[in-house]
C-alpha positions as CSV (number, residue, x, y, z in Angstrom):
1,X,10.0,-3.3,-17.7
2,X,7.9,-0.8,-15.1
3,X,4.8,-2.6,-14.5
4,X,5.7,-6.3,-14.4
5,X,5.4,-6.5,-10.8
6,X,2.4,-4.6,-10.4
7,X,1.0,-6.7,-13.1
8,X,2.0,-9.9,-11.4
9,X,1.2,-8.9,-7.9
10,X,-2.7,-7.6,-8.8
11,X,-3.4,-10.7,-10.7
12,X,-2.3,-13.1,-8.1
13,X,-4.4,-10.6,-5.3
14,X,-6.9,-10.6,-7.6
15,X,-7.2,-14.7,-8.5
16,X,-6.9,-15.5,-4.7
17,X,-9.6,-12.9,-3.4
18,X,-11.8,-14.1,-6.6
19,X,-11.6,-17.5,-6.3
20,X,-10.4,-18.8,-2.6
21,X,-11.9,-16.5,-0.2
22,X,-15.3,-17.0,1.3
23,X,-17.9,-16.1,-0.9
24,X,-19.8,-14.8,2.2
25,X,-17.0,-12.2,2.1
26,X,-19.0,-9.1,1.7
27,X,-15.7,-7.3,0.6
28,X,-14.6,-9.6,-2.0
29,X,-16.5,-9.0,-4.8
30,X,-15.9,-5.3,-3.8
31,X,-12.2,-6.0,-3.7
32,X,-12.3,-7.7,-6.5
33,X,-13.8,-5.5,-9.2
34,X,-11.7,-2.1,-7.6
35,X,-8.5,-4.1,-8.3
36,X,-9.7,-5.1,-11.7
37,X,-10.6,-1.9,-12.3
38,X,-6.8,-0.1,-11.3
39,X,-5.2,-2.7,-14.0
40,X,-7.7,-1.8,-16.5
41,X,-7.0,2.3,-16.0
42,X,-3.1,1.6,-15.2
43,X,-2.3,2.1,-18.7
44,X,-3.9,5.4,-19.4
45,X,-2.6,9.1,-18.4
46,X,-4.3,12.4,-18.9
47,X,-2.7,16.0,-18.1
48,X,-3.6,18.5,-15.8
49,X,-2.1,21.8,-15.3
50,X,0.9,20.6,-17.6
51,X,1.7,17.5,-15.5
52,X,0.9,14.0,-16.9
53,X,-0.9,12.2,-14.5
54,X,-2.4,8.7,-14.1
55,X,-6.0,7.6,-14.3
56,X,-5.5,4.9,-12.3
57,X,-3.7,7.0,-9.6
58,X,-6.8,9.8,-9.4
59,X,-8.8,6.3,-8.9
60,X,-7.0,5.1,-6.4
61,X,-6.6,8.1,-4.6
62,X,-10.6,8.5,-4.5
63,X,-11.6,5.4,-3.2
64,X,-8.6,6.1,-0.5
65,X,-10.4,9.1,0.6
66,X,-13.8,7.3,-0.1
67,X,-12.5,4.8,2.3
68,X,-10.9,7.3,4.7
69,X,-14.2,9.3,5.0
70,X,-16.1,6.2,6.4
71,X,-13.7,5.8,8.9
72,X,-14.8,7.7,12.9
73,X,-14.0,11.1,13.3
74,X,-11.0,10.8,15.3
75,X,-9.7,7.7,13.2
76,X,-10.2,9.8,10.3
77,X,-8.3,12.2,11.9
78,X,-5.4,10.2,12.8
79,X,-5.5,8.2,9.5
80,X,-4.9,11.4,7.7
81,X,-2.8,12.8,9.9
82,X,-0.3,9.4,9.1
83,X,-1.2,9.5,5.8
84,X,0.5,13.0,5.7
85,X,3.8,11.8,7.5
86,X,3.7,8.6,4.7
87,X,3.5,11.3,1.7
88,X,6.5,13.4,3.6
89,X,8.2,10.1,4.1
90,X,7.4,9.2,0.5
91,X,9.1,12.6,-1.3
92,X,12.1,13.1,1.2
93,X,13.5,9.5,-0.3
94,X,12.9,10.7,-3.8
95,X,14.3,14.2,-2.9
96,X,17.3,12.3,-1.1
97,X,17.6,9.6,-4.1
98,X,17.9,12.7,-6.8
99,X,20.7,15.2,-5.4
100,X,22.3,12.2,-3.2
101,X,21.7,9.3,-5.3
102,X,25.0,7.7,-3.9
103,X,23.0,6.0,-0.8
104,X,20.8,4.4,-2.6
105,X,23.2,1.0,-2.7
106,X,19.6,-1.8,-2.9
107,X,16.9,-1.5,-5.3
108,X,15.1,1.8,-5.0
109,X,11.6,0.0,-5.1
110,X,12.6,-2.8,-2.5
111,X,14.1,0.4,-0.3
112,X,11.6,2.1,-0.5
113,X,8.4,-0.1,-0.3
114,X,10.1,-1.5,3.3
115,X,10.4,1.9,4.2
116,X,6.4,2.5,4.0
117,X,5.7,-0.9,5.5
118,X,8.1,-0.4,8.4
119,X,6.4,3.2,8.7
120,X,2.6,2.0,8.3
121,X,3.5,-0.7,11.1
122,X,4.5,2.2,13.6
123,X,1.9,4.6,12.9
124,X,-0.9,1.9,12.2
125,X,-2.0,-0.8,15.0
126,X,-5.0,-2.0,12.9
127,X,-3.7,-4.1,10.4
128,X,-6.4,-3.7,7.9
129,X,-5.5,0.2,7.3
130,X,-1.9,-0.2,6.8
131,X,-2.4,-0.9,3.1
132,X,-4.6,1.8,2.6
133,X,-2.5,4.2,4.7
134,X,0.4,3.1,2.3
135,X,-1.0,4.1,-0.9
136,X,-2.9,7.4,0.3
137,X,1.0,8.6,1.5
138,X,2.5,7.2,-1.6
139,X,0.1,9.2,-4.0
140,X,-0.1,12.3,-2.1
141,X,3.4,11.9,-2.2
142,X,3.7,11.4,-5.7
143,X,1.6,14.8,-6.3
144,X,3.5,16.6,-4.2
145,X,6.8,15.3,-6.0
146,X,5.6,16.3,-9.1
147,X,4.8,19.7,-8.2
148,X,8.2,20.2,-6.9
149,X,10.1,18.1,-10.1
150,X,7.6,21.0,-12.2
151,X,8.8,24.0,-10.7
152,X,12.1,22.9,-12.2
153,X,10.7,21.9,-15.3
154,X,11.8,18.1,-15.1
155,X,9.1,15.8,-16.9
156,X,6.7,13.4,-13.9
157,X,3.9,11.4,-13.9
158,X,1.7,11.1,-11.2
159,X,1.2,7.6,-10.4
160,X,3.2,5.4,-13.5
161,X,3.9,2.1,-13.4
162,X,6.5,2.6,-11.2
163,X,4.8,3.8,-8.6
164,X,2.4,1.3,-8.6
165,X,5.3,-1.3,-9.3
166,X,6.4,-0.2,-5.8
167,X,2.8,-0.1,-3.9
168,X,2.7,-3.7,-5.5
169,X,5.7,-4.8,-3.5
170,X,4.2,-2.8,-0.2
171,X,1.3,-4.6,-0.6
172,X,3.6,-7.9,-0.7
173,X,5.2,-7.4,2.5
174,X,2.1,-6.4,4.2
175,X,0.5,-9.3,3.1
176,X,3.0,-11.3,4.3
177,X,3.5,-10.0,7.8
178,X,0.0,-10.3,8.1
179,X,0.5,-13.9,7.4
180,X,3.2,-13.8,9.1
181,X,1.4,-12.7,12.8
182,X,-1.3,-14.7,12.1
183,X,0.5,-18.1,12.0
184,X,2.0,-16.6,15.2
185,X,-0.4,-16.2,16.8
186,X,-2.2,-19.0,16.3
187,X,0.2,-21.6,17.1
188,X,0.5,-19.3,20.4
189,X,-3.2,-19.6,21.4
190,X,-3.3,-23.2,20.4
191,X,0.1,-24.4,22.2
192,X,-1.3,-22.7,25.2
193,X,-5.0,-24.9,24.6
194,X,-2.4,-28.0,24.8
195,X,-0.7,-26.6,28.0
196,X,-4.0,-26.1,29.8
197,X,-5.7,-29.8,28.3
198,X,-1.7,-31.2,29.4
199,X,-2.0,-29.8,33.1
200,X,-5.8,-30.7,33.4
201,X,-5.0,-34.7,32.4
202,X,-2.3,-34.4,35.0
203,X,-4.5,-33.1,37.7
């Protein structure tokens, strides 16, 4: 069923930033409603030029660029910039997957969604705007896709549930990297507190 995992995914996001992070979190109530918002629209699709398209994916890409336009000049630049090597990224694996469809031997979603992490990692050192860079590529991707699939005539939506289905599992594996570094490195800065309070009892 397309969907389940985004489903899944956005509920669990959405319980933990709700109800376990710090209320003086300026961003989670912010957080909160925008991903209660992208399940509520999820289900509804509207046309444009011919091609079906997703409310929630003209949402999400919005606050993307809302987000993006708040960023410094040159960040913004940059940010963009990567956002358009994601998108490129994005539609040569669909392009790839329909006239070669023999190399895709995993999952298409898991393939893919480790692809755009792996990618954000590279192109993104501050953690915070790898998600973000991950779904602006992925839905610019997804327009561009469908412009291409159209030219053809072949039936796309822009953003369906299986496009958020694999943003869902991006979001996953970022999260958990995250997690991931951060355990690192805090056993590293504390491990190197009990070196230092080791060699000063010694002295």
């Amino acid at each position: 069923m397309e969907g389940i995992i985004f489903y899944w995914v956005s509920w669990i996001f959405w319980i933990m930033a709700t109800f376990f992070l710090d209320r003086k979190n300026k961003d989670r109530a912010k957080f909160s409603a925008w991903l209660l918002l992208l399940i509520i629209l999820s289900p509804y699709t509207f046309k444009v030029f011919n091609v079906e398209t997703s409310t929630a994916g003209v949402y999400l890409m919005g606050t993307v660029y809302i987000l993006a336009s708040r960023l410094e000049r040159l960040k913004r630049a940059y940010f963009l910039f990567c956002a358009f090597i994601m998108m490129m990224a994005y539609v040569s694996f669909h392009l790839f997957e329909l006239f070669d469809p023999v190399w895709v031997i995993f999952s298409r979603k898991w393939m893919l969604a480790f692809l755009l992490v792996y990618m954000a990692v590279l192109l993104q050192k501050k953690r915070v705007l790898r998600l973000p860079l991950i779904l602006l590529g992925g839905i610019q991707g997804e327009v561009l896709y469908a412009l291409i699939l159209e030219q053809y005539s072949f039936p796309y939506i822009i953003g369906s549930l299986a496009f958020f289905d694999i943003m869902a599992l991006s979001a996953s594996i970022v999260a958990a990297w995250s997690a991931m570094q951060w355990t690192a490195s805090y056993f590293e800065t504390n491990f190197k507190h009990f070196e230092r309070e080791k060699q000063n009892y010694h002295e």
